[in-house]
C-alpha positions as CSV (number, residue, x, y, z in Angstrom):
1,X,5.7,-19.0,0.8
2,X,6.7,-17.3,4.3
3,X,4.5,-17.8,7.4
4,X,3.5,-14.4,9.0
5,X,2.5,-13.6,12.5
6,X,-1.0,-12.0,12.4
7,X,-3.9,-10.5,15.0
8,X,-7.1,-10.0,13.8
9,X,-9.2,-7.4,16.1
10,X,-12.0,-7.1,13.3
11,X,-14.7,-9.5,12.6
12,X,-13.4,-9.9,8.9
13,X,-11.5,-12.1,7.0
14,X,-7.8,-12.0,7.2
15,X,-6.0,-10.5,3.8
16,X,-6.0,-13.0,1.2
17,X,-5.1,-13.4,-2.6
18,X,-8.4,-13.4,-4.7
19,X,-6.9,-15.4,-7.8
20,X,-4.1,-18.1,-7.9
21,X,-1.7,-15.2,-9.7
22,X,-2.6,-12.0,-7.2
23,X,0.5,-10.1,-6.1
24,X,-1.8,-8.4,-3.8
25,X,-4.3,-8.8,-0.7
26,X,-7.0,-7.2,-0.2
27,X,-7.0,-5.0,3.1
28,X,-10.5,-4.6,4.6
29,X,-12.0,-1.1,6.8
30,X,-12.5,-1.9,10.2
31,X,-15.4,1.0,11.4
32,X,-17.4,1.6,14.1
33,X,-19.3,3.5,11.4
34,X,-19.0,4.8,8.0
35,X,-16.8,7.5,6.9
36,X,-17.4,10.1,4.8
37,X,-15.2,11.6,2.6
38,X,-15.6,15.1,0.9
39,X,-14.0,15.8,-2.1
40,X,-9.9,16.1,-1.4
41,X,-10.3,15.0,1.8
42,X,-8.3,12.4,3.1
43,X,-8.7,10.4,5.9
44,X,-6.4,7.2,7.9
45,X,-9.0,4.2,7.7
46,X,-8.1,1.4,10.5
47,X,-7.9,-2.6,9.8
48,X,-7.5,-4.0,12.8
49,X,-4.5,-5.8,11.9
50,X,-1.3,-6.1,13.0
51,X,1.6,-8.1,12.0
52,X,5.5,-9.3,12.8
53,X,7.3,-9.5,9.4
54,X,10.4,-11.0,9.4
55,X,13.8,-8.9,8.7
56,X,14.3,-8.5,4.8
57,X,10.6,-8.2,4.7
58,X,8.1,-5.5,4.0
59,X,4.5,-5.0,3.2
60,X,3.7,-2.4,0.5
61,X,-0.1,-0.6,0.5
62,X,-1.1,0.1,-2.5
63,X,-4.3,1.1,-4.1
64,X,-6.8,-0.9,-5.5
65,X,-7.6,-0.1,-9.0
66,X,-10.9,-1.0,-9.4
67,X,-11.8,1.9,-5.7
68,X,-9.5,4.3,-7.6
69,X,-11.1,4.0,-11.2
70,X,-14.8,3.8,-9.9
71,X,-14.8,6.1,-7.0
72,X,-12.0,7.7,-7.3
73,X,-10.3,6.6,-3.6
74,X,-6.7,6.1,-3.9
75,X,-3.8,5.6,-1.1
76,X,-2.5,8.6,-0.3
77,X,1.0,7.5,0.0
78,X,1.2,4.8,-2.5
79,X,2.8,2.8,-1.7
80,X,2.8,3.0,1.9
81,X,5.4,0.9,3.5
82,X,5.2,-1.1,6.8
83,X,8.4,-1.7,8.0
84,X,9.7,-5.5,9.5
85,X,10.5,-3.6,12.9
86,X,6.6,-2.4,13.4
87,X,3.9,-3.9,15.3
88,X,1.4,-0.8,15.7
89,X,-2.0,-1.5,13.4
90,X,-2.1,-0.9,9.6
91,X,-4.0,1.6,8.7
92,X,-4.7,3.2,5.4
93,X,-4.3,6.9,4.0
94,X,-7.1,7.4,1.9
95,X,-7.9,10.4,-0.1
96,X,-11.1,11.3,-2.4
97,X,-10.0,12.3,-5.9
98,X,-13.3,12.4,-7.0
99,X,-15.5,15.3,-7.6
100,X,-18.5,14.2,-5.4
101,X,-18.4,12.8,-1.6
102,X,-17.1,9.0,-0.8
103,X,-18.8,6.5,1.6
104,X,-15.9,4.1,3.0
105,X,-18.3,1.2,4.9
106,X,-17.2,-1.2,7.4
107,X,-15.8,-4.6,6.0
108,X,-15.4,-2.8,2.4
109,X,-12.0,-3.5,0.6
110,X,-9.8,-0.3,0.5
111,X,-6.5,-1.3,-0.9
112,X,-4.1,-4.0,-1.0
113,X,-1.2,-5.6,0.4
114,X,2.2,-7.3,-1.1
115,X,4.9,-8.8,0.6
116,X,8.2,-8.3,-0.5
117,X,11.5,-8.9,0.3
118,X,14.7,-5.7,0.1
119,X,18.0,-5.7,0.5
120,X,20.1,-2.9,2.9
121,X,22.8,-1.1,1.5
122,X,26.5,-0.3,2.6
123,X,27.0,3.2,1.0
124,X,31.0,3.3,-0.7
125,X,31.6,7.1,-1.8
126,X,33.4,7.5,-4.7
127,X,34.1,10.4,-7.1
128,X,33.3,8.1,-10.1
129,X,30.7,5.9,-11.4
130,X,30.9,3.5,-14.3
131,X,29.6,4.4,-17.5
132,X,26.1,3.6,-19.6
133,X,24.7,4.0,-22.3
134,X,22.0,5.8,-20.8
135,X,24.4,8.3,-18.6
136,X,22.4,10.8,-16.6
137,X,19.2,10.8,-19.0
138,X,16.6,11.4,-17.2
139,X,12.6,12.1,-17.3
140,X,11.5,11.6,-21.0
141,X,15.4,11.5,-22.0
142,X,13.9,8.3,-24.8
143,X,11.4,10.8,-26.5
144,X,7.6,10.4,-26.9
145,X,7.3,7.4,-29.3
């Protein structure tokens, strides 16, 4: 477990895991008022958080499955990424994949959060890789079944 910097300029909850095996947190709208979303519309909701990862850190947003199976609201850019170096306020890309308009209300849970570590790369050129079994197979190169 890594401590995390956090400010909180909403009145909810911070992020937190809702079982003892969640990967995610879930990130909470922060609204004056309610936002509407039409159908295909997307919209950046606020959190009012911000956060100071550490390097070789990053926080993936992702959608939660139970707004996207229900109500259709998905992230937009899953996953979104906040980087280690960024202090600004997370805030969510939405979008309404549903067929009818989508009420987001202050306090409700729009998508989720996991912390992660990555590693940098030092690119080496080369004019050969190694072989695989696979080789440049691609999409579907395994078949259907």
């Amino acid at each position: 477990m890594i401590q995390i910097n956090i400010i909180n300029k909403s009145p909810h909850a911070l992020p937190a895991y809702q079982t003892t095996g969640s990967s995610g947190m879930d990130l909470r709208a922060w609204l004056p008022e309610p936002v509407v979303l039409k159908p295909l519309e997307r919209k950046v909701i606020p959190t009012g958080l911000y956060i100071a990862l550490p390097a070789g850190y990053e926080a993936q947003i992702r959608p939660r499955s139970g707004l996207a199976i229900k109500r259709g609201l998905t992230v937009i850019n899953s996953p979104g990424t906040i980087d280690s170096d960024y202090r600004g306020e997370i805030m969510v890309g939405i979008v309404n994949l549903s067929g009818e308009e989508q009420t987001i209300e202050d306090g409700e849970r729009i998508a989720q959060m996991i912390v992660a570590t990555y590693a940098t790369v030092a690119w080496e050129p080369t004019e050969n890789l190694d072989e695989t079994l696979r080789g440049a197979g691609g999409f579907g190169h395994s078949g259907i079944k």
